[in-house]
PyMOL Python script that loads the backbone (N, CA, C, O; Angstrom):
from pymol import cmd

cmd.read_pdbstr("""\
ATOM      1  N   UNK A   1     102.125  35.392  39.628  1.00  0.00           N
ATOM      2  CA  UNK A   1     102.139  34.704  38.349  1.00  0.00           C
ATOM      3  C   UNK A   1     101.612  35.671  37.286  1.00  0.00           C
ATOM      4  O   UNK A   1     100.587  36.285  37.586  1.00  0.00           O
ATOM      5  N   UNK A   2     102.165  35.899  36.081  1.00  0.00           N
ATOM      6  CA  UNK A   2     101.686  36.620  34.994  1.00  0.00           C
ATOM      7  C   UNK A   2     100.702  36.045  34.201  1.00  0.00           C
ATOM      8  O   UNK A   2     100.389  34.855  34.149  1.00  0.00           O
ATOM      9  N   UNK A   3     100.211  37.046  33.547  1.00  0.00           N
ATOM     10  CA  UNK A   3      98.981  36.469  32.673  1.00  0.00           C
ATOM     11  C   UNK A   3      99.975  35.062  31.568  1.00  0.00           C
ATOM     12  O   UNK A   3      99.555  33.924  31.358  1.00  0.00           O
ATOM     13  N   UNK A   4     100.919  35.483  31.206  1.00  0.00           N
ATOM     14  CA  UNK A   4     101.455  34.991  30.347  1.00  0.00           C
ATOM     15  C   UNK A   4     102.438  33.605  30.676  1.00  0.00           C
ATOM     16  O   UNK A   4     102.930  32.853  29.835  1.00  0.00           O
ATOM     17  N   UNK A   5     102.557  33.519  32.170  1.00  0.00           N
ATOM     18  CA  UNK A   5     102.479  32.452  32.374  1.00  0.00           C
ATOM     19  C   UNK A   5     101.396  31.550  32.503  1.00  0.00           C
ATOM     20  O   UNK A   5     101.373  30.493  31.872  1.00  0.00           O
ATOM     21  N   UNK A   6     100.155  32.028  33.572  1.00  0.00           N
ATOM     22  CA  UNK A   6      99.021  31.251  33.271  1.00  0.00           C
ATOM     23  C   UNK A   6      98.546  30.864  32.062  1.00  0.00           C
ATOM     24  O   UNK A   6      97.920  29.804  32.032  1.00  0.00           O
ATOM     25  N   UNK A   7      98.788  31.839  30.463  1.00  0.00           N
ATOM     26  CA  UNK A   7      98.508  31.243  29.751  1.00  0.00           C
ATOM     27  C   UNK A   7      98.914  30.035  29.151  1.00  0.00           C
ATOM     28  O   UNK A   7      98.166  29.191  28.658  1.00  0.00           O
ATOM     29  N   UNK A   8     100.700  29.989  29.255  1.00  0.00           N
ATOM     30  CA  UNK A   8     101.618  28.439  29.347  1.00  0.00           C
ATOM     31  C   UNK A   8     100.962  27.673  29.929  1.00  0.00           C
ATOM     32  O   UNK A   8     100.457  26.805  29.217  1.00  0.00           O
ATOM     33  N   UNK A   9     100.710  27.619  31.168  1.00  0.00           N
ATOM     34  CA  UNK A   9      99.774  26.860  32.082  1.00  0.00           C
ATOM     35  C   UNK A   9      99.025  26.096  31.557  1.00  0.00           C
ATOM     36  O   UNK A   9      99.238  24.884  31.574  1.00  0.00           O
ATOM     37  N   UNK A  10      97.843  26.709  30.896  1.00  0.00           N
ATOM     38  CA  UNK A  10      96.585  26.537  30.240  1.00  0.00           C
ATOM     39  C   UNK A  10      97.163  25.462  29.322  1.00  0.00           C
ATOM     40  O   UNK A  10      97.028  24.280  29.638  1.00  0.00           O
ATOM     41  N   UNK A  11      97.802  25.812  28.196  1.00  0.00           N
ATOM     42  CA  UNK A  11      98.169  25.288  27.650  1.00  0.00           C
ATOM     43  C   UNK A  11      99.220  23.743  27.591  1.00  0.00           C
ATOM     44  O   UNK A  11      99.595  23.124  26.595  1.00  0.00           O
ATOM     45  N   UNK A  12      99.439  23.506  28.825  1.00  0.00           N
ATOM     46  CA  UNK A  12      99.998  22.427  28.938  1.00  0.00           C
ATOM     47  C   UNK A  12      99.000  21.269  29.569  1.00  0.00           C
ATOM     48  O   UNK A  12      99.120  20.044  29.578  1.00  0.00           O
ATOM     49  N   UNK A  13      97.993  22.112  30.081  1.00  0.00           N
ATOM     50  CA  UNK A  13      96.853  21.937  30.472  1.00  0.00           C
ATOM     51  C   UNK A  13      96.191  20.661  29.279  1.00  0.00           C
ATOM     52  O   UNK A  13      96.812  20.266  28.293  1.00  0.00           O
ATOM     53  N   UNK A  14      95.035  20.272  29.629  1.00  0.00           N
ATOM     54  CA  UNK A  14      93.983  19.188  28.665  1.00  0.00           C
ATOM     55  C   UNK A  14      93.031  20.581  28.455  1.00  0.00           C
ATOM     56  O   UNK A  14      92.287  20.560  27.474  1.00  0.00           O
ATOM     57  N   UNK A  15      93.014  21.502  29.113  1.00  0.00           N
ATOM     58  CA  UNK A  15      91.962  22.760  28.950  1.00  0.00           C
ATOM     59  C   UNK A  15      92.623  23.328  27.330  1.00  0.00           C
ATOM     60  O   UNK A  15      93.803  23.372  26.982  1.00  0.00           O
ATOM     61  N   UNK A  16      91.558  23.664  26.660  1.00  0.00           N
ATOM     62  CA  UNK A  16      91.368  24.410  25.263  1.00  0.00           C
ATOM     63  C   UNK A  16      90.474  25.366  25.266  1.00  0.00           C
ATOM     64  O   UNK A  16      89.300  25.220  25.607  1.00  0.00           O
ATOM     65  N   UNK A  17      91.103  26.620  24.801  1.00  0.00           N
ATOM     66  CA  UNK A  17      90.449  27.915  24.700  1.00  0.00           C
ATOM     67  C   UNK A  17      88.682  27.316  23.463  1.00  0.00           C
ATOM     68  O   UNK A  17      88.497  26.231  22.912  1.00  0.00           O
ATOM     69  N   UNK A  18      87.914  28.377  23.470  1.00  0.00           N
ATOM     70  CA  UNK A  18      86.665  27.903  23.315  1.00  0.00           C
ATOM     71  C   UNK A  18      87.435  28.397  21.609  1.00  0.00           C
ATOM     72  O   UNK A  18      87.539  27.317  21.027  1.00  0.00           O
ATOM     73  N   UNK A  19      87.764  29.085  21.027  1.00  0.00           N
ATOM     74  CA  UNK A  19      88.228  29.461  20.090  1.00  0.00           C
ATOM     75  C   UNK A  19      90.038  29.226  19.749  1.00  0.00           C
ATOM     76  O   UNK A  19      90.766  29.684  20.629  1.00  0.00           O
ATOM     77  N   UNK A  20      90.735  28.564  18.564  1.00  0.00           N
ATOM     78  CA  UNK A  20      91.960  28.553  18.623  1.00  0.00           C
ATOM     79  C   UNK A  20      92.483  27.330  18.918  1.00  0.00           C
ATOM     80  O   UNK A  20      91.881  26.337  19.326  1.00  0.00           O
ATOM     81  N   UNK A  21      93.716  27.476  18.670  1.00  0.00           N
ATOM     82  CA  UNK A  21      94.993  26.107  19.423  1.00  0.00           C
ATOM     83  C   UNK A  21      95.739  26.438  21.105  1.00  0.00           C
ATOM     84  O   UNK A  21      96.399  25.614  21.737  1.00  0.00           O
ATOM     85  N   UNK A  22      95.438  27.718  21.513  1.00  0.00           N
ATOM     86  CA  UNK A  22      96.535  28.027  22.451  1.00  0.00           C
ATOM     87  C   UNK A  22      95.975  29.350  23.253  1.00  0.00           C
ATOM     88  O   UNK A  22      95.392  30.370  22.887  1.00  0.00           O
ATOM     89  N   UNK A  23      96.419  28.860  24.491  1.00  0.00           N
ATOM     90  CA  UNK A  23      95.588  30.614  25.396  1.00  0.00           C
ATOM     91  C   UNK A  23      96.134  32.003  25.040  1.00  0.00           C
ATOM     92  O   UNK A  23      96.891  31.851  24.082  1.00  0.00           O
ATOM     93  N   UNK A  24      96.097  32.780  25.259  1.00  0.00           N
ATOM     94  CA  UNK A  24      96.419  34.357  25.087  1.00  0.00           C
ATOM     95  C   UNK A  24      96.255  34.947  26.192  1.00  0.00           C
ATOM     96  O   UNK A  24      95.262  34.958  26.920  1.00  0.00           O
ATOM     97  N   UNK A  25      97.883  35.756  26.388  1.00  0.00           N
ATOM     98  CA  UNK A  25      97.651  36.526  27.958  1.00  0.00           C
ATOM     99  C   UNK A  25      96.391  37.373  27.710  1.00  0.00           C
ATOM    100  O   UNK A  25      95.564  37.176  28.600  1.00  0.00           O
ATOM    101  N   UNK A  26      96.072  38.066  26.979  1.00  0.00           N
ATOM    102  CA  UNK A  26      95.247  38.868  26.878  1.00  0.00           C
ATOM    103  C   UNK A  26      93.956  38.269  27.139  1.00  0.00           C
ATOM    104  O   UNK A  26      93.115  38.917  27.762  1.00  0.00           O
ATOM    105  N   UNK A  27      93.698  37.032  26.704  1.00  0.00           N
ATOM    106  CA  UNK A  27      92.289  36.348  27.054  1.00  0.00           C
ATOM    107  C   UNK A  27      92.325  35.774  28.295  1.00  0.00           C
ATOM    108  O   UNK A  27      91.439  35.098  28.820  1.00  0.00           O
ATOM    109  N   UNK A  28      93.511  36.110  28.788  1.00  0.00           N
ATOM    110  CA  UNK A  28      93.414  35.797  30.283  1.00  0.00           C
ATOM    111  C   UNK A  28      93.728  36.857  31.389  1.00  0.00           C
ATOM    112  O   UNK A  28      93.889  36.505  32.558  1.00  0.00           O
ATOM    113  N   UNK A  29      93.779  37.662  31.147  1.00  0.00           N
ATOM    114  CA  UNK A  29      93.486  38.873  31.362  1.00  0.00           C
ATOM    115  C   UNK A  29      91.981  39.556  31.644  1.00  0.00           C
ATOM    116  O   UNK A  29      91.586  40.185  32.626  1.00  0.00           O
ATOM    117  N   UNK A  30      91.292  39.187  30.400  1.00  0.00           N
ATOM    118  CA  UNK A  30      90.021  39.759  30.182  1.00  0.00           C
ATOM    119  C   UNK A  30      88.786  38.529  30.910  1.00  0.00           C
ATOM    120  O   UNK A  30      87.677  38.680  31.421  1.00  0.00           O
ATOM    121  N   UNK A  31      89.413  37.655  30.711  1.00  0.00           N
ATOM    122  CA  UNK A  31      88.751  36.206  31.679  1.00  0.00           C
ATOM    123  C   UNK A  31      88.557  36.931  33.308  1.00  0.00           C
ATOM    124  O   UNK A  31      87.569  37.367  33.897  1.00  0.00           O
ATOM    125  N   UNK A  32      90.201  36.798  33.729  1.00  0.00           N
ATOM    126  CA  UNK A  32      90.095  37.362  35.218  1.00  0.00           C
ATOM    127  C   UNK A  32      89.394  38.833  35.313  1.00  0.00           C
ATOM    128  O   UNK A  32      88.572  38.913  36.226  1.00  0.00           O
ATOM    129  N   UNK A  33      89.493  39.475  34.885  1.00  0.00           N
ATOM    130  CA  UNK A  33      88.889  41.247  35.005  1.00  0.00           C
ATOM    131  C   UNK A  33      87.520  40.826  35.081  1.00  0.00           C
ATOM    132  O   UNK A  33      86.903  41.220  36.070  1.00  0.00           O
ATOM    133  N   UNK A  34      86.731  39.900  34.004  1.00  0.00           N
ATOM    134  CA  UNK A  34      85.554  40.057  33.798  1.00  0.00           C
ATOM    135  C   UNK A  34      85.146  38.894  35.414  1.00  0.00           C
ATOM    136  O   UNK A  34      84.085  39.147  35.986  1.00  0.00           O
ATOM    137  N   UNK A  35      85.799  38.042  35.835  1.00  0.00           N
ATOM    138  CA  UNK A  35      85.290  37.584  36.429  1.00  0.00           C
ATOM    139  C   UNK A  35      85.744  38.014  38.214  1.00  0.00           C
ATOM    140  O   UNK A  35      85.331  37.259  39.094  1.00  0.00           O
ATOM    141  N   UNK A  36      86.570  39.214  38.589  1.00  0.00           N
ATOM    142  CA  UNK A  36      86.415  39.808  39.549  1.00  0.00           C
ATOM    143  C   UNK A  36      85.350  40.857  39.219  1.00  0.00           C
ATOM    144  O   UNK A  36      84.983  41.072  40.374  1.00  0.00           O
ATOM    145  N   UNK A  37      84.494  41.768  38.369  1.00  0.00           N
ATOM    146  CA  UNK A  37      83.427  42.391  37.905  1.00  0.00           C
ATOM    147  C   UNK A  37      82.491  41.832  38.775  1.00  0.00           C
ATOM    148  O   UNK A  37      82.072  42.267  39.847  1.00  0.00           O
ATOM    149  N   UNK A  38      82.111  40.394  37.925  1.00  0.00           N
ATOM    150  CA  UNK A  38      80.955  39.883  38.248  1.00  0.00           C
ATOM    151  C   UNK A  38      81.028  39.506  39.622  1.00  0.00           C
ATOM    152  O   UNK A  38      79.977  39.573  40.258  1.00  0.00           O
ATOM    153  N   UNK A  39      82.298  39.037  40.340  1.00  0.00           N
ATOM    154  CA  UNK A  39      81.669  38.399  41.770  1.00  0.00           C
ATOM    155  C   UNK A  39      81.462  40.029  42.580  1.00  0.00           C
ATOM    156  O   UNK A  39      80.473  40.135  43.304  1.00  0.00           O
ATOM    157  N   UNK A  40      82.296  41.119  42.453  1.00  0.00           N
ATOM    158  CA  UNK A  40      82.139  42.201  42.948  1.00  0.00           C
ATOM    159  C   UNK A  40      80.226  42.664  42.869  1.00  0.00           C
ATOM    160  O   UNK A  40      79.404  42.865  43.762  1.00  0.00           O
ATOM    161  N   UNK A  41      80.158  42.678  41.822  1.00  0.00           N
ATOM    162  CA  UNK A  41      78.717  42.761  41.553  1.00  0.00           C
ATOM    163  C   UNK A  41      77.515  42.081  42.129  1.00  0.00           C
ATOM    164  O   UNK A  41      76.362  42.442  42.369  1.00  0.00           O
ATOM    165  N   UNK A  42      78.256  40.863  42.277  1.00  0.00           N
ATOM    166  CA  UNK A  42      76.902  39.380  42.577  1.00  0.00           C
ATOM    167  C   UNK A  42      76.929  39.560  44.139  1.00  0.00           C
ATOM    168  O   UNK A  42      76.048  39.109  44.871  1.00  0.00           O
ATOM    169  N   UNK A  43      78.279  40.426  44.678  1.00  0.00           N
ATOM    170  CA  UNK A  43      78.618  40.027  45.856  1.00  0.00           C
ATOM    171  C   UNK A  43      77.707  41.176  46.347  1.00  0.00           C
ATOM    172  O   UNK A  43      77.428  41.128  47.544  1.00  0.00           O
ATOM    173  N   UNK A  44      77.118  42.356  45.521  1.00  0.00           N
ATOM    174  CA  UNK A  44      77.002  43.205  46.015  1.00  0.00           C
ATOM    175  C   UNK A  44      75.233  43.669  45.861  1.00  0.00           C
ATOM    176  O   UNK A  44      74.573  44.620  46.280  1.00  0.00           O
ATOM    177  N   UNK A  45      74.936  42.497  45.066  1.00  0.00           N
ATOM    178  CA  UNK A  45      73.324  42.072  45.093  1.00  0.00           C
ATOM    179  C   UNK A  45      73.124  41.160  46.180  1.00  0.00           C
ATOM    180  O   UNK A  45      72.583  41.691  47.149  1.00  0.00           O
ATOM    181  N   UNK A  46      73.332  40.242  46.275  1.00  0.00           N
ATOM    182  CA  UNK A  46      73.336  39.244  47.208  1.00  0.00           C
ATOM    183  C   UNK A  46      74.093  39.569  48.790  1.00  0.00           C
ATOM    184  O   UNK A  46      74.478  38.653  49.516  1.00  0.00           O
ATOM    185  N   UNK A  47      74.202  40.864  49.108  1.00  0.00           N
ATOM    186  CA  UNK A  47      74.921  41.140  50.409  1.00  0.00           C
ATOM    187  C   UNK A  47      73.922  40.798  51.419  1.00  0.00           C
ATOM    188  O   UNK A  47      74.101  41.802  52.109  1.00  0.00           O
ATOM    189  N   UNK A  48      73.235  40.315  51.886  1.00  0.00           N
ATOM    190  CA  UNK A  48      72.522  39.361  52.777  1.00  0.00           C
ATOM    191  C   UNK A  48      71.457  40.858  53.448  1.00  0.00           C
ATOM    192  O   UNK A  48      71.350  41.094  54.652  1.00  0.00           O
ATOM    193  N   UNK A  49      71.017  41.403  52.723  1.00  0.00           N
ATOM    194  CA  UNK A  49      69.359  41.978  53.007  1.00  0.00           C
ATOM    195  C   UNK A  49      69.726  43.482  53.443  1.00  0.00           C
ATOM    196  O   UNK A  49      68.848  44.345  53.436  1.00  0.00           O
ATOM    197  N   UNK A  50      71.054  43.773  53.824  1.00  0.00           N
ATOM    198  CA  UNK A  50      71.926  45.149  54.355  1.00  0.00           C
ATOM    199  C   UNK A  50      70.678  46.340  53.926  1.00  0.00           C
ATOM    200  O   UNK A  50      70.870  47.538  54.136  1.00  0.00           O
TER     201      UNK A  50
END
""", "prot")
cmd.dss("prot")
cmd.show_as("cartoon", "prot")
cmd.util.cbc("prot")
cmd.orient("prot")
């Protein structure tokens, strides 16, 4: 699935961007990037005592 479909998605969706009328591949883009970052990260504090 493309960013730019998920953003259609969104948008047909009851979900509303925190800013705007309508999603943006690009803000969904930067949504997913930032939030494989953080679990990579969290995953990599929290690796069970290694």
């Amino acid at each position: 699935m493309s960013y730019r479909e998920i953003a259609a998605a969104l948008d047909t969706e009851v979900l509303r961007p925190k800013r705007g009328e309508r999603w943006h591949p690009e803000t969904v883009r930067r949504m997913l990037a930032n939030t494989a970052r953080f679990s990579y990260s969290y995953g990599r504090r929290t690796g069970g005592g290694e």
